[in-house]
C-alpha positions in Angstrom: 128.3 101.5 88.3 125.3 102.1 85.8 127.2 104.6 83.5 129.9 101.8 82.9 126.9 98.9 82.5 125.2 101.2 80.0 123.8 100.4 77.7 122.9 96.9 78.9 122.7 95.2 75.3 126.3 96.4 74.9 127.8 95.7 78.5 125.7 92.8 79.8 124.0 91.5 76.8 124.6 87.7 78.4 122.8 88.4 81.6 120.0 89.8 79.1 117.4 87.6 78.9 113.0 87.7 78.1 110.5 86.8 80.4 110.6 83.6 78.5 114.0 83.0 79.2 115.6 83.7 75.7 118.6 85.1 75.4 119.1 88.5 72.9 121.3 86.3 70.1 118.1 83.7 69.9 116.0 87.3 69.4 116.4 87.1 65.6 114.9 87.6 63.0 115.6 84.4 61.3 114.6 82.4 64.8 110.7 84.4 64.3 110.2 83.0 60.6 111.2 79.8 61.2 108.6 80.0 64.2 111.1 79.4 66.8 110.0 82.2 68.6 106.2 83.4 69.5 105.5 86.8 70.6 105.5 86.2 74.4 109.7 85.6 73.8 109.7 89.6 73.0 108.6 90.4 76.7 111.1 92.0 78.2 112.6 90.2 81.8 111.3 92.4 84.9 115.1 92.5 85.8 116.0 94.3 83.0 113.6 96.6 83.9 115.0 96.9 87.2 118.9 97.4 86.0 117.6 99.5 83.9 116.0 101.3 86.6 119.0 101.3 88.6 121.5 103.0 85.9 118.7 105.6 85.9 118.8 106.5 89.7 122.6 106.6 89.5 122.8 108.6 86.7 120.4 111.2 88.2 117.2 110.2 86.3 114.6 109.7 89.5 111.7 109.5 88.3 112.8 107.6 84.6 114.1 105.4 87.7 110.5 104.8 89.5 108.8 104.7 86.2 111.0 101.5 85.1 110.3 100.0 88.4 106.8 100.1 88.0 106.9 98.8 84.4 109.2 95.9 86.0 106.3 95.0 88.2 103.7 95.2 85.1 105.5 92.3 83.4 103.9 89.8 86.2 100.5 91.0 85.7 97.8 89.4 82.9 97.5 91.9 80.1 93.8 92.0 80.8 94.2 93.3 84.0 97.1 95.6 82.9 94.4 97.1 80.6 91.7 97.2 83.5 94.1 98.8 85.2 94.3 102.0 82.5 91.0 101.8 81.7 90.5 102.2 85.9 92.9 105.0 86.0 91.1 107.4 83.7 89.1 110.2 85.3 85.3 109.1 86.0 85.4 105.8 85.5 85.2 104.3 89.5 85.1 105.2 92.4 88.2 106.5 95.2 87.4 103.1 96.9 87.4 100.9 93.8 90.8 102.5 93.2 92.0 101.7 96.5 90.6 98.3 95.7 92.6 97.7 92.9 95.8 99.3 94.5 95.4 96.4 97.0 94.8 93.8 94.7 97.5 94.5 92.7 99.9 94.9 95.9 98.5 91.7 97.2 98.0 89.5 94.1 101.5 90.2 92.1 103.5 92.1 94.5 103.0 95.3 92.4 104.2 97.7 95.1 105.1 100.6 93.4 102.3 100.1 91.1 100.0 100.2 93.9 101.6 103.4 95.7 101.0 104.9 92.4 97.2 104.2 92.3 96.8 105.2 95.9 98.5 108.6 95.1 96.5 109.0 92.1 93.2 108.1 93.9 94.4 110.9 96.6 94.6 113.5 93.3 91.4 112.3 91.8 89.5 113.2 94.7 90.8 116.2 95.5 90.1 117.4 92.2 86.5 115.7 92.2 87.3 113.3 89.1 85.3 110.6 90.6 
């Protein structure tokens, strides 16, 4: 199914829509300078990420697959805690239970499963290599 749906903007461009709702033909150009369109109409729609996602896993691409579902669940979260997010994930800067913290915040506050498995996995390699 995902080799035939690929790529989306070709095959499905009217299920295609941004976070804001917009469909890709309102996505011009012309639409931004006549300030019809404000940069939160650019976001991409978390189910696009997920089809997305999906044509990856079919087409043999697992971890492409896991990356988009993750990014899917990033397109719910504020940007500021996005970037708290990075900023938490590089070596040195909390703790392992901070880390666990945030992995259950996230998991608990948006629904950021995947995103929160990650962090917990990442928190399990941090401290076995002593980057706390």
């Amino acid at each position: 199914m995902g080799k035939r749906r690929y790529p989306l903007g070709e095959y499905e461009r009217d299920k295609i829509v941004s976070q804001t709702g917009r469909s890709l033909e309102e996505l011009t150009l012309e639409n931004l300078r006549a300030g019809k369109l404000g940069p939160e109409d650019f976001i991409i729609h978390q189910e696009t990420l997920r089809a997305q996602a999906e044509i990856a896993e079919e087409a043999g691409f697992p971890q492409l697959a896991a990356n988009l579902r993750r990014a899917a669940e990033l397109t719910v979260i504020p940007h500021e805690k996005v970037l708290s997010v990075y900023e938490a994930l590089r070596p040195y800067r909390v703790t392992y239970e901070q880390l666990l913290a945030l992995a259950d915040e996230l998991e608990r506050e948006y629904g950021a499963v995947e995103n929160a498995r990650f962090i917990r996995e990442a928190a399990e390699a941090y401290k076995e290599r002593g980057l706390f």
